[in-house]
C-alpha positions as CSV (number, residue, x, y, z in Angstrom):
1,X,45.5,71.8,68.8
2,X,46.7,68.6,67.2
3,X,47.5,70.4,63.9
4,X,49.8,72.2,66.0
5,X,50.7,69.5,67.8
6,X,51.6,68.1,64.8
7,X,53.9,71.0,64.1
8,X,56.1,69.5,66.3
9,X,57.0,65.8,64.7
10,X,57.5,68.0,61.6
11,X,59.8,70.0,62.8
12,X,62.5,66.9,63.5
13,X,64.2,68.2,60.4
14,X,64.5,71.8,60.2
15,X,67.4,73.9,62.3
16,X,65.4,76.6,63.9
17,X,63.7,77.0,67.4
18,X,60.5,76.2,66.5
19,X,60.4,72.6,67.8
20,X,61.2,73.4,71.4
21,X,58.9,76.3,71.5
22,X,56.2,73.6,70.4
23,X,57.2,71.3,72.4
24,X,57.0,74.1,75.6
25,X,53.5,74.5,74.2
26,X,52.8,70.9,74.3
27,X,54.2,70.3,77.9
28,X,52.3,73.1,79.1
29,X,48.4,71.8,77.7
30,X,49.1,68.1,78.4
31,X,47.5,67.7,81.9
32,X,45.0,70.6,81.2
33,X,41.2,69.4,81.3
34,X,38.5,71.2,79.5
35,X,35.5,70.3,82.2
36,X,37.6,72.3,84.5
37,X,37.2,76.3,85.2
38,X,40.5,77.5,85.2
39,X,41.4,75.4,81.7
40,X,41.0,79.0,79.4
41,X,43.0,80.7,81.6
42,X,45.7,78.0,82.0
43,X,45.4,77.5,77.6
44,X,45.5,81.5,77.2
45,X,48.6,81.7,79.2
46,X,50.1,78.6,77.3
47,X,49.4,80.4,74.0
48,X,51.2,83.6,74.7
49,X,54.3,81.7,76.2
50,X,54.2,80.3,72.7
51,X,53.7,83.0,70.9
52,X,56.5,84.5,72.8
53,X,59.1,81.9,72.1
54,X,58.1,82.1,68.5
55,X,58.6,85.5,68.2
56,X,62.6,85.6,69.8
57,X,63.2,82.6,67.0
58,X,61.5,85.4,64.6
59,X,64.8,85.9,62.5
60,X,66.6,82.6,62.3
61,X,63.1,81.0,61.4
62,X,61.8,83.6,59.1
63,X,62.4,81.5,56.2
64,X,60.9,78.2,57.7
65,X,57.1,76.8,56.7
66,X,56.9,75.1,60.0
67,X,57.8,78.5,61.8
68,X,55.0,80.5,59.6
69,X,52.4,77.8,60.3
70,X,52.8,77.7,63.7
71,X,52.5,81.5,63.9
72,X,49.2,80.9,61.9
73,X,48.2,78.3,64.2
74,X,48.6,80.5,67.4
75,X,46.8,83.0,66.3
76,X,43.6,81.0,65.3
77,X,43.6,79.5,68.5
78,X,43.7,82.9,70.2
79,X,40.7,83.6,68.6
80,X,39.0,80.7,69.0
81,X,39.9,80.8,73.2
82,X,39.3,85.1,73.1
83,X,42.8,84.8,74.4
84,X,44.1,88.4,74.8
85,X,48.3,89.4,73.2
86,X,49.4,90.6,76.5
87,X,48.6,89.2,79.5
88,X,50.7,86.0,82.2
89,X,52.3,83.5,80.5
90,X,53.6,79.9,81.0
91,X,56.8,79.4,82.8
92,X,59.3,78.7,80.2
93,X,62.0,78.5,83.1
94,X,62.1,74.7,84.9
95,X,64.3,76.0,87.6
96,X,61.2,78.5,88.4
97,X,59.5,77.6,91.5
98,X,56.3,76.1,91.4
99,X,52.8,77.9,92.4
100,X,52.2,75.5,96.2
101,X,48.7,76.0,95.3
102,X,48.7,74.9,92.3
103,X,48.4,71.0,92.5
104,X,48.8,70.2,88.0
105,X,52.3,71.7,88.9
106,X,53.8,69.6,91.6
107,X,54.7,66.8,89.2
108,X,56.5,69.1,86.8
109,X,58.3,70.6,90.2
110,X,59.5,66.7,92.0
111,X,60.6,66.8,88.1
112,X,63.1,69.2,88.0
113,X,64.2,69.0,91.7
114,X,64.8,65.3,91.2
115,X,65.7,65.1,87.4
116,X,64.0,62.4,86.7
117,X,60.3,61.7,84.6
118,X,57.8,62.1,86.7
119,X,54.3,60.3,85.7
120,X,51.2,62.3,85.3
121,X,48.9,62.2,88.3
122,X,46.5,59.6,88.4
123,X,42.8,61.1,88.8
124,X,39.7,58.8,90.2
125,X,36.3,59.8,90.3
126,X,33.1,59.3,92.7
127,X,29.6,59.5,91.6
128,X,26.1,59.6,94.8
129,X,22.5,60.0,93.1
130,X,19.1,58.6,92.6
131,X,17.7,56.8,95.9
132,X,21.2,56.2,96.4
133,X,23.2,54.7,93.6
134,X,27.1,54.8,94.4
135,X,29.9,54.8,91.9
136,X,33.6,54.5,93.6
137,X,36.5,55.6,93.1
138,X,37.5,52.3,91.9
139,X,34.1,52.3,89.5
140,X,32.2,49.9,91.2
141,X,28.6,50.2,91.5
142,X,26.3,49.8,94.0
143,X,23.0,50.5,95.5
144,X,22.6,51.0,99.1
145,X,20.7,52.1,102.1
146,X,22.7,53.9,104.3
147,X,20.0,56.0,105.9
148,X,21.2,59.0,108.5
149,X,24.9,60.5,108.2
150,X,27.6,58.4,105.8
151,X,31.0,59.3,105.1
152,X,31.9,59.9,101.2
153,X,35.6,60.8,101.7
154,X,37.5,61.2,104.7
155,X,40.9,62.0,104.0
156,X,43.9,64.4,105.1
157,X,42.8,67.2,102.6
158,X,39.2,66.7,102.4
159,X,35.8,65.0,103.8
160,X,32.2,64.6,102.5
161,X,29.4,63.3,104.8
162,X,25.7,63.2,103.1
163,X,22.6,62.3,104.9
164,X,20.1,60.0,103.5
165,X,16.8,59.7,104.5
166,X,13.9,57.1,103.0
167,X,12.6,58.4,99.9
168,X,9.3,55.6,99.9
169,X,7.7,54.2,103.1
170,X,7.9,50.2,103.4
171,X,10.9,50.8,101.2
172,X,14.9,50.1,102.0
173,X,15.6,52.8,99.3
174,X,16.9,56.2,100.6
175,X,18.2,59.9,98.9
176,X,20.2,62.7,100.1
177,X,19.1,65.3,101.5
178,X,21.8,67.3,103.0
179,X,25.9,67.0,101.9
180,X,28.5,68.9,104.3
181,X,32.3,69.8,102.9
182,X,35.0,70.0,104.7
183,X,38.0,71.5,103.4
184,X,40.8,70.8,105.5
185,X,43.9,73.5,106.0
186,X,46.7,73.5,103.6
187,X,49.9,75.5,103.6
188,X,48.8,79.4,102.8
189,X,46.7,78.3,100.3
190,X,43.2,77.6,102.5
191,X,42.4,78.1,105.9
192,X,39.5,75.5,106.6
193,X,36.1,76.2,104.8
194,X,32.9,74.2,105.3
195,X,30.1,73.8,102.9
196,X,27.1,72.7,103.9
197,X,24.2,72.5,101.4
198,X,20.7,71.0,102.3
199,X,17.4,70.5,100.4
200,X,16.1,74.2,98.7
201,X,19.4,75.4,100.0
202,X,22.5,75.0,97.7
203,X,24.5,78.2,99.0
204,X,27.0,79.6,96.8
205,X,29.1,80.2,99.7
206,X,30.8,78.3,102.9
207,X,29.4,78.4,106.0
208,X,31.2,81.3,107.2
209,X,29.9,83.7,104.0
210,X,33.1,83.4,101.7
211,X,33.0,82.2,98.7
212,X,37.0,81.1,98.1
213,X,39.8,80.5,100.4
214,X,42.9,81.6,101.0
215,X,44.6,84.3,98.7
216,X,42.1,85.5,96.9
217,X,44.2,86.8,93.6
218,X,45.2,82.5,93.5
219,X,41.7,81.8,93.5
220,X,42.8,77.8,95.3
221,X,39.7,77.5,96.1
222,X,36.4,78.8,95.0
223,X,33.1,77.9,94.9
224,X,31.0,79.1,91.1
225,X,27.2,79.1,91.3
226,X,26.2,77.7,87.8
227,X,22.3,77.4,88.2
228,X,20.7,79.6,91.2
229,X,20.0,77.7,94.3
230,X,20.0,74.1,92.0
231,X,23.9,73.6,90.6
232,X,27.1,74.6,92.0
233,X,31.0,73.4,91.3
234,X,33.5,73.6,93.8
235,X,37.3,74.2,92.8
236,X,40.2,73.4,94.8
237,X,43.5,74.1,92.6
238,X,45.5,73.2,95.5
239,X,44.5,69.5,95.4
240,X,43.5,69.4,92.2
241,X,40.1,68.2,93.1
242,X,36.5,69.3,91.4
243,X,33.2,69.1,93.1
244,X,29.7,68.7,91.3
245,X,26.7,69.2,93.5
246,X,23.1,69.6,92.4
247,X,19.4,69.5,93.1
248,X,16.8,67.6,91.3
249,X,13.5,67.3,92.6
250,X,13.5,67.3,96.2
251,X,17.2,65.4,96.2
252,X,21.0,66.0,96.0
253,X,23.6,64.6,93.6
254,X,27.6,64.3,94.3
255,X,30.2,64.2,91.7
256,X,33.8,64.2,92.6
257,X,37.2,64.3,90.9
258,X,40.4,63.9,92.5
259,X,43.7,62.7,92.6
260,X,44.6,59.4,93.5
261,X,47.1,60.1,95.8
262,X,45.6,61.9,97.9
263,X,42.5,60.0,98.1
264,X,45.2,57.3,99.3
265,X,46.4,59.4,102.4
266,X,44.0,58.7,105.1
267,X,44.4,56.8,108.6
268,X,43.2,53.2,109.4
269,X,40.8,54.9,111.4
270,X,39.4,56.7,108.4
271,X,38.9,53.2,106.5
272,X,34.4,53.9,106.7
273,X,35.0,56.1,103.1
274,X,31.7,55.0,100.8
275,X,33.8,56.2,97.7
276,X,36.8,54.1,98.9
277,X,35.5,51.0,100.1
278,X,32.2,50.9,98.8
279,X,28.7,50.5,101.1
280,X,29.5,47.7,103.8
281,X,27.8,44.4,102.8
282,X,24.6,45.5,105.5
283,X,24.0,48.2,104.0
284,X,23.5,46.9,100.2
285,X,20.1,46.8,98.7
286,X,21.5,45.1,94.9
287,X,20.1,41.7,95.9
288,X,16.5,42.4,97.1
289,X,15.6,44.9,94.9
290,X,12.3,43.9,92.2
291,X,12.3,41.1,89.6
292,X,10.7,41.7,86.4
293,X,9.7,39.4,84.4
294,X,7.5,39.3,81.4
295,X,6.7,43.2,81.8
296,X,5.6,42.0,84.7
297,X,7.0,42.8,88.7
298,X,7.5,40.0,91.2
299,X,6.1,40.9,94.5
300,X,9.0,41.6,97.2
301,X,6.9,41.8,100.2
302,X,6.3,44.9,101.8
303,X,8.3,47.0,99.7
304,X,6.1,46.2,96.9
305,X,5.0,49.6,95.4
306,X,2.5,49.2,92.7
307,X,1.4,52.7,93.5
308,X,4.2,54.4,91.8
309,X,2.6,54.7,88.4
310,X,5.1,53.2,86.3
311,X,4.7,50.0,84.5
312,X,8.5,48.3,83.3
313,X,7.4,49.1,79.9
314,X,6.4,52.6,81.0
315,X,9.3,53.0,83.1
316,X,11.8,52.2,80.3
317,X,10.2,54.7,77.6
318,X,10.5,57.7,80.3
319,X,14.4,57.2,80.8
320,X,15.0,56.4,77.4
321,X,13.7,59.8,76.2
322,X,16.9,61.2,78.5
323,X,19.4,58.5,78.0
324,X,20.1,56.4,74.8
325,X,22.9,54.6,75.4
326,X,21.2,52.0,77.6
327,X,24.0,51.5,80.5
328,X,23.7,51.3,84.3
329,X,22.6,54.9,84.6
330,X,19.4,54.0,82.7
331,X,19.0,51.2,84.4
332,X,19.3,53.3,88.0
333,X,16.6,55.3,86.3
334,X,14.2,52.6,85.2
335,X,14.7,51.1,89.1
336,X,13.9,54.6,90.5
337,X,11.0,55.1,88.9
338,X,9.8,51.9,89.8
339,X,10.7,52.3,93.3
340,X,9.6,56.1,93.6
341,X,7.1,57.1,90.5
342,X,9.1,60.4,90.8
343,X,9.8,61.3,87.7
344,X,13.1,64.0,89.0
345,X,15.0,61.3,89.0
346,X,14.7,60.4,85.8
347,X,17.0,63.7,85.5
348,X,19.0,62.8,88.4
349,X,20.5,60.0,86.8
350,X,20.6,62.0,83.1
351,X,22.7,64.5,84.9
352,X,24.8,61.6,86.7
353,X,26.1,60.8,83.7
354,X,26.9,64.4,82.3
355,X,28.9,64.6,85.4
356,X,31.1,61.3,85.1
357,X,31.7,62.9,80.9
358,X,33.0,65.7,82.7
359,X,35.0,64.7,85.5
360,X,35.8,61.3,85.0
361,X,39.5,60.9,83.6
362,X,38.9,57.3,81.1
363,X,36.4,57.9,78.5
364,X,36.6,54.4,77.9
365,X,35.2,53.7,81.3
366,X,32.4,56.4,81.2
367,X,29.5,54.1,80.5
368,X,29.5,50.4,82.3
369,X,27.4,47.6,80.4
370,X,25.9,44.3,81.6
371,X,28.9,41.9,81.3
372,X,29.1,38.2,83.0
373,X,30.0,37.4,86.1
374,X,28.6,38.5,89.7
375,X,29.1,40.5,93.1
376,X,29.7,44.3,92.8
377,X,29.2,46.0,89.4
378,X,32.1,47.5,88.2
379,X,33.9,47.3,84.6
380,X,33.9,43.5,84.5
381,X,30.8,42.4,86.2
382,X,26.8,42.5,85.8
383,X,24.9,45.2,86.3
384,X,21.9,43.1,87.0
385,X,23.3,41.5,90.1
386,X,23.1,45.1,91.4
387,X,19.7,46.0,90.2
388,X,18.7,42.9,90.2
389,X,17.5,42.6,87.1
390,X,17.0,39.3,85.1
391,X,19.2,38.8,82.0
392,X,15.8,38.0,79.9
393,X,14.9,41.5,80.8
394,X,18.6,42.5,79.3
395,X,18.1,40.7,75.8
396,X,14.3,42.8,75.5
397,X,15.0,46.3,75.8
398,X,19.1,46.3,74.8
């Protein structure tokens, strides 16, 4: 793609169409996402619209370089994509109206009813695993209680509620065991659909036995069963959101991407959103979680759990065999095996991660590091506040 990308800047020059049929192409595959489903289709169709456009500039070009490279270059990356010659293409026409359940096209549509550039959407992402470890929207990091029914997301277009129950007795820790969905109406793209999966129970379908909503040629919503009873992802074009929900061991994990602005559009009533606004201060768990020191851990009262097998040194060597880059997802790991001495979530963590590479929009800001400073852990703070951690323990296994 960048080497016909490239096509483009060196096109500046030459007197044939080339250049705007490149830059149609590159318009088209800017806001696509590989992690996502539909991004082969979406590619394929860009890729015949461009092969289109090169084709009715076929005579005045035939004597151009550019031109015969970028004929070259579609055609490789047909192959590589097993994009088929005939078949939908991109819109070349602006004054085309946009698919309503298609929510990558709204910008480009307030763009050509208004005239004016439009930025990009802005995506956020929320992460729930482990016995629970919560990543907002705004990539903070916490570990909480919240035992019984919590709110994820509450919004106009969508809500998560996942139940938590204690994972360890004598212990404040807690996991989920069940996550319900609700997808909220929206024009005639989706009626309302409710998922609702539970512990050895990760349907493939809503509530109601469907597994899409609305027209079901649009595919605006749908739900794809990756691994049998243990991964599914849940698509919803129409607000541009992606949902990652899985089993591990006897627990669930959450991933979610979606835009900003519509995470935004809620009611002050709605304001209890864990993914929003983070675990209220009475429900956090970072400051009395276990000490160690030396290879050693402090007691911490009751929920002292020497029983769960795992030495520090032990507990350290089992997550690094899954994760190498030692940030606060091995960390969460090294604290849930502590706490639990079950070794699933060793892989729920592992597969955390894989989920924020996917979904979350900043690769920059996939991993977060121990960093100075205190309260919450996000981008600029320390993840041992949260874990509670001592920075000794840092400077010996980093």
């Amino acid at each position: 793609l960048l080497s016909v990308s490239c096509l483009g800047d060196c096109q500046l020059h030459t007197s044939c169409g080339i250049q705007k049929c490149t830059t149609d192409f590159v318009s088209f595959t800017s806001h696509l996402n590989t992690a996502l489903e539909d991004f082969d289709l979406e590619f394929c169709k860009a890729l015949r619209a461009y092969s289109v456009c090169t084709y009715r500039n076929s005579k005045v070009c035939r004597g151009n370089l550019v031109y015969h490279s970028a004929v070259l270059g579609i055609g490789d990356l047909m192959t590589q994509r097993n994009c088929t010659k005939d078949g939908p293409t991109s819109s070349t026409s602006p004054e085309m109206a946009h698919d309503p359940c298609n929510y990558s096209g709204h910008t480009e549509a307030r763009e050509h009813r208004g005239g004016e550039k439009v930025p990009p959407p802005t995506y956020l992402f929320c992460g729930l695993f482990g016995d629970p470890h919560l990543r907002t929207f705004k990539d903070h990091f916490q570990t909480c209680k919240v035992e019984g029914a919590w709110p994820l997301i509450d919004n106009n277009y969508l809500s998560v509620q996942v139940t938590n129950v204690p994972v360890v007795p004598g212990s404040s820790a807690t996991a989920t065991k069940k996550i319900t969905i609700i997808f909220k109406p929206y024009q005639d793209c989706t009626d309302q659909k409710v998922y609702q999966a539970m512990t050895d129970d990760l349907p493939a379908a809503f509530v109601d036995g469907t597994t899409g909503g609305g027209d079901g040629s649009t595919r605006s919503l749908h739900i794809v069963e990756k691994v049998g009873g243990k991964y599914v992802e849940m698509h919803a074009r129409y607000i541009g959101t992606t949902v990652f929900i899985r089993q591990l061991g006897r627990y669930l994990t959450l991933a979610i991407r979606m835009p900003q602005e519509l995470v935004m559009a809620y009611q002050e009533s709605q304001d209890l959103q864990l993914c929003v606004n983070g675990c209220p201060s009475s429900e956090r768990i970072d400051q009395s979680l276990p000490l160690p020191v030396m290879g050693k851990l402090l007691p911490w009262g009751a929920a002292a759990h020497p029983l769960s097998g795992y030495t520090l040194e032990a507990a350290t060597t089992k997550c690094h065999e899954k994760m190498l880059v030692k940030d606060i997802y091995f960390y969460s790991c090294v604290f849930d095996l502590l706490t639990t001495g079950d070794a699933n979530f060793t892989a729920a963590a592992h597969s955390a991660l894989q989920d924020v590479e996917a979904l979350h929009p900043s690769k920059e800001h996939w991993h977060i590091f121990p960093r100075s400073g205190g309260g919450s852990v996000g981008r600029d703070s320390k993840f041992f506040v949260s874990l509670g951690f001592l920075c000794l323990i840092f400077v010996a296994y980093l």
